[in-house]
Each structure stands twice: as C-alpha cells, then as structure tokens.
N, C-alpha and C positions, 0 to 999 in steps of 0.2 A: 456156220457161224450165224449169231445172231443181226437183224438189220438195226442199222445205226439210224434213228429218227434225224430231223432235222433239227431237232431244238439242242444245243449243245449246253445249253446252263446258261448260266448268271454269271458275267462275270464279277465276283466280290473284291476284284483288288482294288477297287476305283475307291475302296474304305480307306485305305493308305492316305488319300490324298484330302477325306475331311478331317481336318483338326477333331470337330466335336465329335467324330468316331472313334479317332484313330486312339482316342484316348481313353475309351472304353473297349477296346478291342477283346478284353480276358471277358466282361460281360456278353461279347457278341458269340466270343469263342463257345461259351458254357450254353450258350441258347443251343448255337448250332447242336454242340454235343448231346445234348440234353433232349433233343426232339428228334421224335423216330423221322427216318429219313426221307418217310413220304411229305412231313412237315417241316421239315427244315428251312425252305426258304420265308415261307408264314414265321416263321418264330423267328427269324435275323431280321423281316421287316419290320413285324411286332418289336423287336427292340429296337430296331433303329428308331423307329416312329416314338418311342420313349424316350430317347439320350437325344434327339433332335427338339424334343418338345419343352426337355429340363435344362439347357443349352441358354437361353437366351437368359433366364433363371439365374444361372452359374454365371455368366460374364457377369452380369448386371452385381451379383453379391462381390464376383471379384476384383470387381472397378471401384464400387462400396469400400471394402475393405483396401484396397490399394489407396485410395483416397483417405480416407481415416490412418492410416502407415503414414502418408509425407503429411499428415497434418502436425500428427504427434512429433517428427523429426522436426518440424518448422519448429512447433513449442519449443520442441528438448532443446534445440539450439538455441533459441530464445533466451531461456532459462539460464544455460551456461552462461553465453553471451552476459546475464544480469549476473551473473555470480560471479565471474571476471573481474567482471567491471565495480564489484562492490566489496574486492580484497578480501574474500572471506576464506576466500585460499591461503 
C-alpha cells in the first residue's frame, strides 16, 4: 500500500457557514468540477476570492433596493390613505 502524507486536504465545509458563499455554492461547485485535480483548490480560492470581493457590492445594491421597496409602500399608503379620505371610492 501506498504512504499516506501528512497533509490530509482542506477542509471545505467551513463554506456552509459563510452566507456570502454558501449562496454561491453551484459557482463554487463548477470551479471545483471544472479544474483538473492538480488545480482545484487554486480555482475554489480563485472563486471564493471573487464572490467575497462582489459581496459587499451585493448588500450594499440590496439595502438600496430594500430601501426604495418601504419608500414606495410609505407613498402607496399615503396615496390610499388621500383617496379615502377624498370619497372618490
């Protein structure tokens, strides 16, 4: 039988527990796939180091947009609220 080095790998499951991975995991999946097995851990960094870098990006447009969402429900209410209130029902 072959000798067993000391180095046993990476463990990858520690992805489970960032949000901004775990939500890219089919991106992380197709690296892995996709890179001959001498590269494979170069190409899961290489991506992580990409969806961690567009991450900050991504809150920042979805706080934007979440924001702009309870503005327009403030108006729409507003709006009703004025149409109520001026019998045009």
């Amino acid at each position: 039988m072959g000798e067993q080095s000391g180095n046993r790998g990476t463990d990858w499951t520690k992805l489970l527990s960032d949000p901004d991975l775990v939500s890219h995991l089919g991106e992380l999946l197709k690296a892995y796939r996709e890179a001959p097995p001498e590269r494979r851990e170069e190409a899961l960094v290489s991506a992580m180091r990409t969806i961690k870098a567009a991450a900050p990006k991504a809150k920042a447009a979805s706080a934007t947009t979440a924001g702009m969402v309870e503005a327009l429900l403030r108006r729409g209410d507003k709006i009703a609220g004025a149409i109520r209130g001026s019998n045009v029902l």
